[in-house]
C-alpha positions, 0 to 999 in steps of 0.5 A: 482778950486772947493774952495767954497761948496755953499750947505751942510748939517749937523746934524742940518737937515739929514747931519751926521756930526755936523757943525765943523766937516764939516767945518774940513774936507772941510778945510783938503779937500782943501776947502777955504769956505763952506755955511751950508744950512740945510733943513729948513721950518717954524718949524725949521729955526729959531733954526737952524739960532740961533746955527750955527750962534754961530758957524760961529762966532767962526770959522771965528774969528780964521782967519784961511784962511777958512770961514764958512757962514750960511743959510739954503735950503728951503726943501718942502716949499709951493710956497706961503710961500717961500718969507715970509720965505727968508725974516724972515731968512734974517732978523735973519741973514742968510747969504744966501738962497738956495731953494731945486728945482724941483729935478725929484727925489723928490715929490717937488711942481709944482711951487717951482722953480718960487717961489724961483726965484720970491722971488729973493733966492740967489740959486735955487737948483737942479731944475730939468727940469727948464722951458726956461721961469724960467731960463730967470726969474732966469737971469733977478732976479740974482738967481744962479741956481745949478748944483750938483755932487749928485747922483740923483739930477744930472740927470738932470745936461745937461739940467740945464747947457743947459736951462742956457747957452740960457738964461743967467743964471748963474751956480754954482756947488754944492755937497750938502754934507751930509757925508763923500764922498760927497765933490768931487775934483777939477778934479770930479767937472770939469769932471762932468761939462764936462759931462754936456756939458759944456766947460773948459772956461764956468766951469772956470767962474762957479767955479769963480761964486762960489768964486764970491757969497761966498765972497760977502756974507762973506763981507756981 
């Protein structure tokens, strides 16, 4: 079952819902947790840790059988200074760091996929046409890479769930939610992942990959 979003977005970078709401709706939808991981760089990251970090807090005191974790996608950062960022963000409370990858659909900087995974982020977003090489590095240093039911950045979804499964790479399945619509059932997330060329039994490891590092960063 598709029960932890791992990447979503709100009001605090392009999402269009503030964070309650967010959270709300991917209750309401079924969800047992969601990450909020807005687009971040040095100018912004801090601010963006500091209020949803209050939020998390109050969500998760209310027991509700729904849990909210807080973190940030790193978004066109240079190579250089990704580590250095994952590092400050973590030490300021993040719960978990997503790098926005390789996407073929965006300008992304030649060497932001190795850069994430050197730095050892917990999720390599939407990493586009990610080298054998990177995804035995992205093993080898425990760094989840992404397959995604958003438009655009799933183009390149085969080859992802391809490069990974000859390497040892380990998947997760995103919706990098933004709006309402984006948040996809159970059933679509399965389908897409099939359409991927993945396997029933590979999708239900990907989805308990899912539950496994959302809970393991919500226990912290």
């Amino acid at each position: 079952m598709f029960e932890y979003d791992l990447h979503t977005h709100t009001t605090f970078s392009d999402g269009e819902l503030i964070p309650a709401e967010s959270a709300r709706r991917a209750k309401i939808s079924g969800y047992k947790g969601i990450a909020f991981t807005d687009h971040a760089d040095h100018s912004n990251y801090e601010f963006i840790l500091e209020n949803q970090l209050k939020l998390k807090k109050r969500l998760n005191a209310l027991n509700s059988g729904f849990n909210v974790l807080v973190g940030l996608e790193l978004t066109h950062v240079p190579p250089e200074l990704i580590k250095e960022i994952k590092e400050n963000a973590i030490d300021k409370g993040a719960d978990i760091i997503v790098v926005h990858g390789e996407t073929i659909v965006e300008p992304v900087t030649e060497g932001t996929n190795r850069a994430a995974i050197e730095a050892e982020v917990d999720i390599l977003s939407h990493p586009g046409l990610i080298t054998k090489e990177e995804a035995e590095l992205a093993a080898a240093k425990n760094v989840f890479l992404e397959i995604t039911t958003r438009k655009g950045h799933s183009l390149t979804n085969g080859h992802v769930a391809s490069v990974a499964l000859k390497t040892g790479a380990k998947l997760v399945i995103n919706n990098d939610f933004h709006a309402p619509g984006d948040a996809v059932t159970s059933e679509m997330a399965s389908k897409i992942m099939k359409g991927s060329g993945l396997t029933d039994s590979e999708i239900k490891d990907i989805f308990e990959n899912n539950r496994f590092l959302f809970k393991s960063k919500l226990e912290g």
